[in-house]
N, C-alpha and C positions, 0 to 999 in steps of 0.2 A: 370825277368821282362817279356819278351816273351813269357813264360811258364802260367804265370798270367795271359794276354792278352788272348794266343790261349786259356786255358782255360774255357775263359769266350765267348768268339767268337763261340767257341762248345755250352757252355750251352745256349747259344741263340739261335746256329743253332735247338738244340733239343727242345724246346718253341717251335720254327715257328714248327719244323714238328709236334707236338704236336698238335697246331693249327688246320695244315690241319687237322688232322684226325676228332679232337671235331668238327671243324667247318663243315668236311662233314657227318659226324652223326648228330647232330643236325639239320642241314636241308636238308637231303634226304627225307625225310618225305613230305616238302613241292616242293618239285622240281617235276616241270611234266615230263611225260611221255621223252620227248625230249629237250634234252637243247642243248646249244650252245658248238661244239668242237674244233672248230677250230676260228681263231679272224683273219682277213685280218692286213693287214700295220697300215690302218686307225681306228683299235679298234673293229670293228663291225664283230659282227657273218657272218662266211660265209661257216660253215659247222658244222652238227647238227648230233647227236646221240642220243643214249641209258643215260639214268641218271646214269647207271652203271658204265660210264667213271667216272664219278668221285672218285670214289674207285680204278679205275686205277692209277689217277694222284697220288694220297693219295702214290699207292707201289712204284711208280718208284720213287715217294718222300721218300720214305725208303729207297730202293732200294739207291740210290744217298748217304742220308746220312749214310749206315753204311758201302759204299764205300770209301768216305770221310773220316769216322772216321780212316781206315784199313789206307790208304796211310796216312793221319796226323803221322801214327806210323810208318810205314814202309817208308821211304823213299828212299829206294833202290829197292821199289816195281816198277814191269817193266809198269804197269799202271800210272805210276807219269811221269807225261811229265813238267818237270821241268828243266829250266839251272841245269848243271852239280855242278857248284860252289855254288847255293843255296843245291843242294843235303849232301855238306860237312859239315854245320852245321843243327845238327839234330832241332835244336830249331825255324832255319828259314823257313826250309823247313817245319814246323808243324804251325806254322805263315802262311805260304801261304801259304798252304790245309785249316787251318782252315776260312782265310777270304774269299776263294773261297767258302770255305762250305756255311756263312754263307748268305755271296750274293746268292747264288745257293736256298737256303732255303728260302729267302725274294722272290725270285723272284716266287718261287712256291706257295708258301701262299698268295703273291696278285694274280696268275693267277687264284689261287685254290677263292680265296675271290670275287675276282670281277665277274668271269663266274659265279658262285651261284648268285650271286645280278643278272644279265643278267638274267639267268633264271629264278627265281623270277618278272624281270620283273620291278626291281627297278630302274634299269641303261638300257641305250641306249648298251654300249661298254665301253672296255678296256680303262680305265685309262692312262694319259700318264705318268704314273709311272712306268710301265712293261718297257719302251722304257728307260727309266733314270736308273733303275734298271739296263737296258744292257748294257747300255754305262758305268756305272761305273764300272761292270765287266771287259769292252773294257781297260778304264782306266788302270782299275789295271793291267791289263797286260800287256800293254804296261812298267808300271811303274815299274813293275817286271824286263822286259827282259831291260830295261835301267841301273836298281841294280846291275844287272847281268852283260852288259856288264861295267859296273865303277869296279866292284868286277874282273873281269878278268884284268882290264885296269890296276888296281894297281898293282894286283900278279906280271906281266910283270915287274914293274920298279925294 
């Protein structure tokens, strides 16, 4: 069942990165000269480059997921900063790489989606979806390391 899930968690991660790319090919074209690289607390540009950046955000969007993909398999890889006791089951530990993945991906394709629209010129700023995005990240982790300690709290009895 978790196998099915993570799965499917991957193949969506790779959709959104997929995304980034179509989406910043498609509109490179019309992006001027300088866009918005930086976004403050409150959503709004507050630091500006090259349109080039966007084909950065695109690699470290790569970059990330076929990071992700690598720990999903390896879970004894010394890059996995995971409880010890999700590391024991290889299916859980590949459940939590893959939904970190695909949080990680959503949250890049709205950064990647909305800074285009900014520079375009369609939007003011940042969405308060990038901020809900983080927090359910925050979540999960929290809700991991709670797993975690019920998963040691039992072995104990």
């Amino acid at each position: 069942m978790l196998k099915n899930i993570s799965f499917f968690l991957k193949l969506s991660s790779f959709f959104l990165l997929v995304f980034i790319w179509v989406y910043t090919m498609i509109t490179y074209g019309k992006l001027p000269e300088t866009v918005p690289i930086h976004f403050g607390l409150d959503g709004k540009a507050d630091g500006f480059g090259s349109k080039n950046t966007n084909w950065f955000l695109a690699g470290i969007s790569s970059a990330i997921f076929i990071l992700m993909m690598y720990l999903s398999q390896n879970p004894n890889a010394p890059g996995l900063n995971i409880p010890e006791n999700l590391k024991k089951d290889p299916a859980i530990s590949e459940f939590v790489v893959s939904i970190l993945c695909v949080l990680t991906m959503f949250l890049f394709a709205n950064i990647n989606y909305e800074s285009i629209q900014v520079s375009l010129g369609k939007v003011e700023g940042l969405s308060h979806i990038t901020n809900y995005i983080l927090g359910l990240m925050f979540l999960f982790i929290i809700a991991m390391m709670i797993y975690s300690w019920r998963l040691t709290k039992k072995s104990k009895i």
